[in-house]
N, CA, C and O atoms as a Tinker XYZ file with bonds, in Angstrom:
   308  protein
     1  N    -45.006000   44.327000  -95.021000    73     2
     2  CA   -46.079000   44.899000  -94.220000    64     1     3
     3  C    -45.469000   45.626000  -93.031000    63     2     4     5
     4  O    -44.397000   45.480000  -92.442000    81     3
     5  N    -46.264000   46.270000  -92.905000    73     3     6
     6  CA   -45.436000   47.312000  -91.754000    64     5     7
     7  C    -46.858000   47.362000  -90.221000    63     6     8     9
     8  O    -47.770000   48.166000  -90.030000    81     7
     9  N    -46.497000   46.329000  -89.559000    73     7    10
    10  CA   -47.655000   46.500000  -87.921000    64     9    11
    11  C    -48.271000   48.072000  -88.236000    63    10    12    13
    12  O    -49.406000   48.452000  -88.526000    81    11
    13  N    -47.106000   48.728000  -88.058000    73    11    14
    14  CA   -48.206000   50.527000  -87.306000    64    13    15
    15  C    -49.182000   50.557000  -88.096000    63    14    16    17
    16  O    -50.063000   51.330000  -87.719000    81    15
    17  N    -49.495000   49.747000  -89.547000    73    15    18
    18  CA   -50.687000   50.268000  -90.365000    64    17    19
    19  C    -52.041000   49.523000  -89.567000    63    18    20    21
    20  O    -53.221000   49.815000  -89.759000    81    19
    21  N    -51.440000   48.341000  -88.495000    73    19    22
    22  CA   -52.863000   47.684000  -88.273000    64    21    23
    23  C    -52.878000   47.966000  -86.833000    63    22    24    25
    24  O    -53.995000   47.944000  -86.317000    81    23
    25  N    -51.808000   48.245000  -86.022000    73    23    26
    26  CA   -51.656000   48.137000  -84.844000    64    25    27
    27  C    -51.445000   49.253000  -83.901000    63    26    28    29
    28  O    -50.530000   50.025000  -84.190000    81    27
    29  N    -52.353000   49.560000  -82.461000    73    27    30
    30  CA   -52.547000   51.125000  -82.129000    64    29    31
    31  C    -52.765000   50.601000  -80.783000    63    30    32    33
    32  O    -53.200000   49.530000  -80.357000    81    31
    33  N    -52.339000   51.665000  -80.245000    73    31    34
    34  CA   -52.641000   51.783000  -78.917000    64    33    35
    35  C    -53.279000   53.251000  -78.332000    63    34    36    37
    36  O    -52.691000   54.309000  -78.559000    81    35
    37  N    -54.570000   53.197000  -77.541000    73    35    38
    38  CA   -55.343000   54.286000  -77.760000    64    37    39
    39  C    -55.623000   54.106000  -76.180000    63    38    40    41
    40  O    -56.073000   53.053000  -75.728000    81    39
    41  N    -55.330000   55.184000  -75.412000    73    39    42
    42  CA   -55.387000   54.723000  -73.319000    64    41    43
    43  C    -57.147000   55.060000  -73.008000    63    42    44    45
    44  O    -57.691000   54.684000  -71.969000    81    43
    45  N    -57.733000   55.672000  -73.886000    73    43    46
    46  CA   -59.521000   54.901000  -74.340000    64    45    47
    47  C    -60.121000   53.970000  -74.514000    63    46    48    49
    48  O    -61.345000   53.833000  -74.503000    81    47
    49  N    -58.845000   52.790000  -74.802000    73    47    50
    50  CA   -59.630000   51.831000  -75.519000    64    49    51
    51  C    -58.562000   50.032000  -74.900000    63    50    52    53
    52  O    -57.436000   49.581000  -75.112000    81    51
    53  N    -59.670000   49.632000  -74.189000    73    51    54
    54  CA   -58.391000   48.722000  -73.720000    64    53    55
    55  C    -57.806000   48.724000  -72.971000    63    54    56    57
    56  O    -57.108000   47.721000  -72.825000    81    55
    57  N    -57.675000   49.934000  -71.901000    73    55    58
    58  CA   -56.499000   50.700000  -70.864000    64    57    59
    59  C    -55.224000   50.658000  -71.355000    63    58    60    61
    60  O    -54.251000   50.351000  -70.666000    81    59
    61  N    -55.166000   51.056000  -72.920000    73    59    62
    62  CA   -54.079000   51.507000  -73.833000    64    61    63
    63  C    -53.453000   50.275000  -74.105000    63    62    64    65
    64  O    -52.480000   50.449000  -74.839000    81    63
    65  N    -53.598000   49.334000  -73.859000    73    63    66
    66  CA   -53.109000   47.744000  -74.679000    64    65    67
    67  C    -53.079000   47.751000  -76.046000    63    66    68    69
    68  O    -54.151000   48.026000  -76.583000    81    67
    69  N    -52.046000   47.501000  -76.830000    73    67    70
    70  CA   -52.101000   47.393000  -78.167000    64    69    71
    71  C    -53.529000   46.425000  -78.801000    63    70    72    73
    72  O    -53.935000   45.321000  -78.440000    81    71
    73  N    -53.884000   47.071000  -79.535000    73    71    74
    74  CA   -55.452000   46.623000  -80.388000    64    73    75
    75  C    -54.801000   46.585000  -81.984000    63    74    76    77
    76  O    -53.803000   47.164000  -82.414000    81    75
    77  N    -55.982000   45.466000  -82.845000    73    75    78
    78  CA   -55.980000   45.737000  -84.161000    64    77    79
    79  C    -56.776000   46.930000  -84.003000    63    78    80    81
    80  O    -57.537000   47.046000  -83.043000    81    79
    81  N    -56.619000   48.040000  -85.098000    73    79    82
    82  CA   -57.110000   49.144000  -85.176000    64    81    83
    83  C    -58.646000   49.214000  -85.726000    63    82    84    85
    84  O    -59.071000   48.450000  -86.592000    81    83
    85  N    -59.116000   49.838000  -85.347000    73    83    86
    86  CA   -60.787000   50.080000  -85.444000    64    85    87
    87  C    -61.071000   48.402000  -84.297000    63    86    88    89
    88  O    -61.221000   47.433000  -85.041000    81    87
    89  N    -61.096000   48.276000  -83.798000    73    87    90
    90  CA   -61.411000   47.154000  -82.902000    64    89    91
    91  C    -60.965000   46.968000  -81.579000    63    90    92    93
    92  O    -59.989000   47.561000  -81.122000    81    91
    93  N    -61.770000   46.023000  -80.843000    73    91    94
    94  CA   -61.282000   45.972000  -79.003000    64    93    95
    95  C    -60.299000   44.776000  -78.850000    63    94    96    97
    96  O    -59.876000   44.323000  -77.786000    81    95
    97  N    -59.993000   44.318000  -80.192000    73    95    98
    98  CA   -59.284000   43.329000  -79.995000    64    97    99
    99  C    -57.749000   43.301000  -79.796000    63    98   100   101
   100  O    -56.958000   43.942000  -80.489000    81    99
   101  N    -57.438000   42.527000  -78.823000    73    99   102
   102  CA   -56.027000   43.067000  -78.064000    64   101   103
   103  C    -54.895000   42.106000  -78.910000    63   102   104   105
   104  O    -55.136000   40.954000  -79.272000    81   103
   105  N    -53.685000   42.785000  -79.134000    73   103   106
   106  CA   -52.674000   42.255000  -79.435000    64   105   107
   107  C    -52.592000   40.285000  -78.817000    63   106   108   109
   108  O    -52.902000   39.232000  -79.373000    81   107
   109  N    -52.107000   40.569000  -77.662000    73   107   110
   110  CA   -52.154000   39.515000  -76.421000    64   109   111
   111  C    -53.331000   38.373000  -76.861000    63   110   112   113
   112  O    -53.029000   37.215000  -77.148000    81   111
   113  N    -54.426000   38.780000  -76.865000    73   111   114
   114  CA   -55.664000   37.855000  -77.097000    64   113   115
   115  C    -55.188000   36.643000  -78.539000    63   114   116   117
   116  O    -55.326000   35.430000  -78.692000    81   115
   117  N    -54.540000   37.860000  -79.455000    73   115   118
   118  CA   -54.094000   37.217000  -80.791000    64   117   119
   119  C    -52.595000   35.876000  -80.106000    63   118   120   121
   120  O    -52.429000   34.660000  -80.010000    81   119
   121  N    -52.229000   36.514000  -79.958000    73   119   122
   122  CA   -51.171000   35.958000  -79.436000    64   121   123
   123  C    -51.460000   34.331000  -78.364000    63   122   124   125
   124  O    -51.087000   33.158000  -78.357000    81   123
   125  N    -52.175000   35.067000  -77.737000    73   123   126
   126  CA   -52.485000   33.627000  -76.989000    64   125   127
   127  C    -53.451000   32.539000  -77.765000    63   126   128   129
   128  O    -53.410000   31.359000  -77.419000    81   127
   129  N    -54.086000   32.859000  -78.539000    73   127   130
   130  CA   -55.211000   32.145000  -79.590000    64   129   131
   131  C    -54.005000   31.363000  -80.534000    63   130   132   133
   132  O    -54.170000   30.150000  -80.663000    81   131
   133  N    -52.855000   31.944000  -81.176000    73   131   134
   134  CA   -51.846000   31.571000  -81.759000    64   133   135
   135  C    -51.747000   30.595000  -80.928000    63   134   136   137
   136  O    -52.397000   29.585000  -81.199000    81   135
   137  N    -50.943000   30.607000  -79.726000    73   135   138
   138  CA   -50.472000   29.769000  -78.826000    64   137   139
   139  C    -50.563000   28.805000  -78.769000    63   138   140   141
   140  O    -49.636000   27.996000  -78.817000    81   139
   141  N    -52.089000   28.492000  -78.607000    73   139   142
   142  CA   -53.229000   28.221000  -78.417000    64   141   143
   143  C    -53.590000   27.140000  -79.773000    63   142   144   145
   144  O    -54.551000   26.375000  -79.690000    81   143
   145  N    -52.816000   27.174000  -80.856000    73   143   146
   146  CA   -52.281000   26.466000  -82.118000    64   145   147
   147  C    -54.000000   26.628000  -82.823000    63   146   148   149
   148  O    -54.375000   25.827000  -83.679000    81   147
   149  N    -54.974000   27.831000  -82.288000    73   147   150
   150  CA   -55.800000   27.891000  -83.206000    64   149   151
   151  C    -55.226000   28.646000  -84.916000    63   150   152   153
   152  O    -54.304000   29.408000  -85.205000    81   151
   153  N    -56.352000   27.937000  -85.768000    73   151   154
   154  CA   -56.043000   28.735000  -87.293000    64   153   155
   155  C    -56.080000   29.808000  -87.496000    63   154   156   157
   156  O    -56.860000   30.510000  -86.853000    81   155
   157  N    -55.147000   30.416000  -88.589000    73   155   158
   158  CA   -55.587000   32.079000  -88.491000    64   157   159
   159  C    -57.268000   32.323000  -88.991000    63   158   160   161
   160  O    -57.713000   33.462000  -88.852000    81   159
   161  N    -58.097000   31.338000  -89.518000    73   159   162
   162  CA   -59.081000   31.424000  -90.457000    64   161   163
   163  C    -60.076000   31.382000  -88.740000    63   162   164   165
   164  O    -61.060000   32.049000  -88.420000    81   163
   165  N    -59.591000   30.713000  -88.235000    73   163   166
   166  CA   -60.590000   30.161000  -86.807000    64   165   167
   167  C    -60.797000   31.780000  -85.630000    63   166   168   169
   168  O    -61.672000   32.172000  -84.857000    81   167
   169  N    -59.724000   32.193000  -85.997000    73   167   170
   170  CA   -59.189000   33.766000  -85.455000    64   169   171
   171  C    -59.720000   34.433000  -85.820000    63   170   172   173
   172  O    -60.614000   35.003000  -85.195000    81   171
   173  N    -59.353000   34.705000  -87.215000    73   171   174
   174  CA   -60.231000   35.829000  -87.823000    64   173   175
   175  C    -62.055000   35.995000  -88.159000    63   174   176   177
   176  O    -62.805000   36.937000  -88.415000    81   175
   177  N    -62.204000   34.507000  -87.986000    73   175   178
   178  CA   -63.628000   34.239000  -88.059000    64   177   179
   179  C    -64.301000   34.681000  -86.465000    63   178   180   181
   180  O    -65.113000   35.592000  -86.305000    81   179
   181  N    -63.765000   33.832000  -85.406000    73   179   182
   182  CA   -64.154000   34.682000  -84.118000    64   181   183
   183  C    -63.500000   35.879000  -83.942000    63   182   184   185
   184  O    -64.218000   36.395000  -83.086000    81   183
   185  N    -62.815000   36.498000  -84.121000    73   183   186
   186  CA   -62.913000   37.842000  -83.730000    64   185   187
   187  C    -63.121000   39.079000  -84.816000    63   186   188   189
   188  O    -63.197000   40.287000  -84.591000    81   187
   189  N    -63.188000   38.332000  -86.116000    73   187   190
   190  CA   -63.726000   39.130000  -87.206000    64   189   191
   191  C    -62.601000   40.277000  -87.600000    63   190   192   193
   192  O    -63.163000   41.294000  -88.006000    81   191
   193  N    -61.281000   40.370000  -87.589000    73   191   194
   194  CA   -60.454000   40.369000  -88.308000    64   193   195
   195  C    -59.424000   39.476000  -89.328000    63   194   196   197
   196  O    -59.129000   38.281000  -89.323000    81   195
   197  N    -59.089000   40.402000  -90.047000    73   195   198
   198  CA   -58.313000   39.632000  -91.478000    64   197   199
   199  C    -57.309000   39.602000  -91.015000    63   198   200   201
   200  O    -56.837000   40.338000  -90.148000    81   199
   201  N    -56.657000   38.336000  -91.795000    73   199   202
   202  CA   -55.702000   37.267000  -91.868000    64   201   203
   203  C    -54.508000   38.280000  -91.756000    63   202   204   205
   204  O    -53.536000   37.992000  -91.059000    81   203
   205  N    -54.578000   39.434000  -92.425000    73   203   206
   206  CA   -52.955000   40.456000  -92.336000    64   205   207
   207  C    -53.173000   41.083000  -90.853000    63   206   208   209
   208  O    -52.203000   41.521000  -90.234000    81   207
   209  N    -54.561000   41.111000  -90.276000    73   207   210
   210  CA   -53.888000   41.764000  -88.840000    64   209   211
   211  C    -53.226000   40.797000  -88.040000    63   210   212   213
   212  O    -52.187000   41.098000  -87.454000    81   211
   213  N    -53.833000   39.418000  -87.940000    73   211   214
   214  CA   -53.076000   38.234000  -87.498000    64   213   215
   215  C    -51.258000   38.584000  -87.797000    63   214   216   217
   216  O    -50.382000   38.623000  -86.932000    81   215
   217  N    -51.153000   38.726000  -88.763000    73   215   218
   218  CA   -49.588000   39.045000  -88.831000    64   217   219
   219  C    -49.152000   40.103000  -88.981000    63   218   220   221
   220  O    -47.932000   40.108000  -89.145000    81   219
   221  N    -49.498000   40.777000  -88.993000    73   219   222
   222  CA   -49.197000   42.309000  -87.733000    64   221   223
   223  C    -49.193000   42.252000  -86.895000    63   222   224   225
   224  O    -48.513000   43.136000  -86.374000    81   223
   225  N    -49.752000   41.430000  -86.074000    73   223   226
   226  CA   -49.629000   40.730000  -84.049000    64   225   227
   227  C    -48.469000   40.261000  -84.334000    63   226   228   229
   228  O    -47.699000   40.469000  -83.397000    81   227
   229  N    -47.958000   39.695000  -85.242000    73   227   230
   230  CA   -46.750000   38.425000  -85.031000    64   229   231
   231  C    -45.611000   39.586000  -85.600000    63   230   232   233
   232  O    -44.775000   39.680000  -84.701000    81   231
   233  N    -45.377000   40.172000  -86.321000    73   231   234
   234  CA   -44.594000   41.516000  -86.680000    64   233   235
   235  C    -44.253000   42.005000  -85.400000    63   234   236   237
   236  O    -43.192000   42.034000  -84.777000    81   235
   237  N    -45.733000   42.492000  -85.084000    73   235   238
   238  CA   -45.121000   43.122000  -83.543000    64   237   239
   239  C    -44.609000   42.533000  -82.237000    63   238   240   241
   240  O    -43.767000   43.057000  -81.508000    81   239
   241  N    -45.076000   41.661000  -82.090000    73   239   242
   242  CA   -44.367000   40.695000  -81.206000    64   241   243
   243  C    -42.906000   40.376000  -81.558000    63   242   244   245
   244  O    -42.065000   40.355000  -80.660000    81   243
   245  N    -42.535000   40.094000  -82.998000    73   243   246
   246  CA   -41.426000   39.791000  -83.069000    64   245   247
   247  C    -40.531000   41.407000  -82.628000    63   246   248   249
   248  O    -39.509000   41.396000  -81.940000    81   247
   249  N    -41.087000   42.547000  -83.116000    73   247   250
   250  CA   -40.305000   43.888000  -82.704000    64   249   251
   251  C    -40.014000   43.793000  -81.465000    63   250   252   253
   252  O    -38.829000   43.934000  -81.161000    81   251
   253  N    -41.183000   43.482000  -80.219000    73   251   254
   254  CA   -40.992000   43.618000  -78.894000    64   253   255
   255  C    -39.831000   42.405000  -78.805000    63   254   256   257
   256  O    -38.718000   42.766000  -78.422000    81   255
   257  N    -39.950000   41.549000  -79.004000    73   255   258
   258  CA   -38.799000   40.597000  -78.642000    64   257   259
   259  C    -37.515000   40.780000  -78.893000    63   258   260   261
   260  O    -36.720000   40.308000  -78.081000    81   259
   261  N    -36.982000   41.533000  -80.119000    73   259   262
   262  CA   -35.847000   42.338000  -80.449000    64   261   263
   263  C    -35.319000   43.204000  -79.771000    63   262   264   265
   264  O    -34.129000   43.293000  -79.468000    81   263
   265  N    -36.312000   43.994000  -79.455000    73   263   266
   266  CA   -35.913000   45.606000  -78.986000    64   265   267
   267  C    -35.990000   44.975000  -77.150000    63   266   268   269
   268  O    -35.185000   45.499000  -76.379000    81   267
   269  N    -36.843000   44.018000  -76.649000    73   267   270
   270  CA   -37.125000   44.248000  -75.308000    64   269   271
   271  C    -36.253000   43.214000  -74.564000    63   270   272   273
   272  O    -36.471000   42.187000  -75.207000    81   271
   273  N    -35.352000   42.883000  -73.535000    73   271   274
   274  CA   -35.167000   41.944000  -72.986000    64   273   275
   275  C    -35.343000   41.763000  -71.422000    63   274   276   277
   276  O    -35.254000   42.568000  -70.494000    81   275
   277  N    -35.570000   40.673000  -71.463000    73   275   278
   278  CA   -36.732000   40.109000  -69.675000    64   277   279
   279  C    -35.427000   39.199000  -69.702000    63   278   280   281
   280  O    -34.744000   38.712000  -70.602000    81   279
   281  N    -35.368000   39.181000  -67.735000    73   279   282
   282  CA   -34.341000   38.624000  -66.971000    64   281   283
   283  C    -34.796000   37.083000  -67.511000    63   282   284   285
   284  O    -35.921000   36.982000  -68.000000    81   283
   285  N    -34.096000   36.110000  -67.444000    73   283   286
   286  CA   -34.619000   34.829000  -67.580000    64   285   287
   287  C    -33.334000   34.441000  -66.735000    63   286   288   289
   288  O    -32.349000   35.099000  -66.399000    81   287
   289  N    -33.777000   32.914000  -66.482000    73   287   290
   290  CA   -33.100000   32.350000  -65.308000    64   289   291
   291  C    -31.842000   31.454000  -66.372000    63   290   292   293
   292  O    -31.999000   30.795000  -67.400000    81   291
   293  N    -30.707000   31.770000  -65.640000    73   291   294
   294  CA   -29.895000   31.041000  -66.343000    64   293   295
   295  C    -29.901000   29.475000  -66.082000    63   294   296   297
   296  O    -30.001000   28.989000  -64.956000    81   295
   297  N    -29.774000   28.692000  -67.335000    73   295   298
   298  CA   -29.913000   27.023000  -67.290000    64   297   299
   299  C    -27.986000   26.694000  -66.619000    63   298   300   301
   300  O    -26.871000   26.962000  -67.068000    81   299
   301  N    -28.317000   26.255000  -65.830000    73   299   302
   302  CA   -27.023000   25.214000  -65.318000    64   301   303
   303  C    -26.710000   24.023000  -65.381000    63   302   304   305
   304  O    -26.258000   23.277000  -64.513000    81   303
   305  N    -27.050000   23.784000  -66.820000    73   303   306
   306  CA   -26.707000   22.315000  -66.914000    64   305   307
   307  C    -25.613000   21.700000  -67.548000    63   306   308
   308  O    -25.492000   20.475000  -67.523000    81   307
């Protein structure tokens, strides 16, 4: 599966936050609902997308985590 087929960012819609496509639903929202150790069935039922955009959030998240790196505090132990 390839994210770009489900995943868009439109500066109309959202203030350009990545969305499943045709929808207001934000990348992030998915992500924290994950977190959040809800089901993908519990997900897709409240926000009324399918189970493959759920993992197209997690596709893309995993891209940003590859490609992006944030300062983190080094452990001294």
């Amino acid at each position: 599966m390839n994210w770009r087929d489900r995943i868009t960012t439109d500066p109309a819609v959202c203030h350009g936050r990545p969305c499943i496509k045709g929808t207001r639903v934000m990348v992030s929202v998915v992500l924290d609902n994950l977190a959040a150790r809800e089901s993908y069935e519990d997900i897709s039922r409240g926000y009324q997308i399918q189970e493959e955009d759920i993992q197209a959030v997690l596709l893309y998240a995993s891209d940003l985590a590859r490609d992006r790196l944030l300062a983190l505090p080094v452990d001294a132990a």
